[in-house]
C-alpha positions in Angstrom: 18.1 -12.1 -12.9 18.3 -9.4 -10.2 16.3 -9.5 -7.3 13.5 -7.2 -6.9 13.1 -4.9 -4.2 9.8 -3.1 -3.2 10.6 -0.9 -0.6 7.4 -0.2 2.7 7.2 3.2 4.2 4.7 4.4 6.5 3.7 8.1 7.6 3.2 7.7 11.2 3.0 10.8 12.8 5.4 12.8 10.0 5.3 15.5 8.3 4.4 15.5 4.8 8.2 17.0 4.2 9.6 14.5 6.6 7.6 11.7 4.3 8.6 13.7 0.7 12.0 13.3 1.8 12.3 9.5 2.8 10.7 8.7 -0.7 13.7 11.0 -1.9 16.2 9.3 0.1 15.0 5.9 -1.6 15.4 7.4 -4.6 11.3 6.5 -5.3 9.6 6.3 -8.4 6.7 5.0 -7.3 4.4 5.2 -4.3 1.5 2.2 -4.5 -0.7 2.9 -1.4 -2.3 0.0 -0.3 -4.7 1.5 2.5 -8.3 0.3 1.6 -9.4 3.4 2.7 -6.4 6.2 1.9 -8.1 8.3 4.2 -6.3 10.1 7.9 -8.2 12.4 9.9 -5.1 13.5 12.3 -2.9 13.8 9.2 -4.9 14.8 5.8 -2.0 15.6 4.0 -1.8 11.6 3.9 -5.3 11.5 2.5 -5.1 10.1 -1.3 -6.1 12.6 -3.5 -3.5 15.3 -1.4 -0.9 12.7 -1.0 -0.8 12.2 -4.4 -0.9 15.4 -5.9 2.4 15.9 -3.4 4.6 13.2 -4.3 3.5 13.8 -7.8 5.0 17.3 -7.3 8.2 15.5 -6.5 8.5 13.2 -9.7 7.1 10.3 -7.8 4.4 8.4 -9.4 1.4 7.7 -7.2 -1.0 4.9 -7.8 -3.9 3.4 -5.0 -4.4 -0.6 -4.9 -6.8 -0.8 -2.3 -7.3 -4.9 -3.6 -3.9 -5.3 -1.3 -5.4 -3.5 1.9 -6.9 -5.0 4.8 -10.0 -4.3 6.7 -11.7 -7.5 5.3 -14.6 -9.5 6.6 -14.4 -13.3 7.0 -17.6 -15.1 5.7 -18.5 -17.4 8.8 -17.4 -20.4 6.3 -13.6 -18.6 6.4 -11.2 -22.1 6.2 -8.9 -20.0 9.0 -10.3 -21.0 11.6 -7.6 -21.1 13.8 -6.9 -17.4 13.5 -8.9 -15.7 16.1 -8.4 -12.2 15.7 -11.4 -11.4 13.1 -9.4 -9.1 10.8 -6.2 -11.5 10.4 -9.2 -14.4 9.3 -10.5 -11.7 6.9 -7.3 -10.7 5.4 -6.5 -14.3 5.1 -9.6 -14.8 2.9 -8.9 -11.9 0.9 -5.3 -13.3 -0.2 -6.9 -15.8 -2.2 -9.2 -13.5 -3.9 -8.7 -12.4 -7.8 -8.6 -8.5 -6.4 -5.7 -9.3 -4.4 -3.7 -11.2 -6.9 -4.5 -8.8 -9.7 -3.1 -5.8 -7.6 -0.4 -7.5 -6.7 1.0 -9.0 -9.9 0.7 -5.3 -10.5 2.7 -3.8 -7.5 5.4 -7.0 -9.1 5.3 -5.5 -12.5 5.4 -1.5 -11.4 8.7 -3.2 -9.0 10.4 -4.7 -12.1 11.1 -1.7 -13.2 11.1 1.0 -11.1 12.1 1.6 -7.3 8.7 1.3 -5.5 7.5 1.6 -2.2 4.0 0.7 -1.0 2.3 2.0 2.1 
C-alpha cells in the first residue's frame, strides 16, 4: 500500500499567480480549504467563491470543509482543561465531533486518489 500524501499550502501575503503556480508545481488536483470562514479582506482573491472559480480555471478541483477549521468554542465542561489558550480547548473539542471526522475521512478519500492539498 503506498503512503498517502496530502500536501498544506497557505496564501500568505501572495499573489493569486504566485498561489496558481505552487498548486501547479505540486502537480494539484485538488484544493480542500479548510478555513471555517474562507473569507480575506487584505487578499479577496483568497475569498471562496473567487478562489475557486481560479484554481478551477487551472484544472484544479476546489472543494470547502469548513468541519476541519478552527475558530471553535469550548463548552465550559471542555475535558481539556489543561489547554489554556481558549481556541486550542475549542479545537480540541471539535476533533471529536462527527463534523470533523466526516470531513476528514473525506479529505482521506479525495487524498487516495488524487494529489491534494488543503489550506
Amino acid at each position: 500500500m503506498a503512503a498517502m500524501l496530502i500536501h498544506s499550502v497557505g496564501h500568505g501575503a501572495r499573489t493569486l499567480d504566485e498561489f496558481l503556480a505552487l498548486l501547479r508545481a505540486g502537480a494539484i488536483e485538488v484544493l480542500v480549504d479548510i478555513r471555517t470562514a474562507p473569507y480575506s479582506r487584505k487578499h479577496p482573491h483568497f475569498t471562496g467563491a473567487a478562489l475557486a472559480d481560479a484554481v478551477r480555471l487551472g484544472s484544479v478541483a476546489y472543494l470547502h470543509l469548513k468541519g476541519l477549521g478552527g475558530w471553535r468554542t469550548a463548552p465550559p465542561s471542555s475535558p481539556h482543561a489543561a489547554l489554556k489558550e481558549p481556541g486550542f480547548r475549542g479545537y480540541a473539542d471539535h476533533l471529536a465531533s462527527s463534523d470533523f471526522a466526516r470531513d476528514y475521512a473525506m479529505l482521506r478519500s479525495l487524498a487516495e486518489g488524487h494529489s491534494a492539498a488543503f489550506m
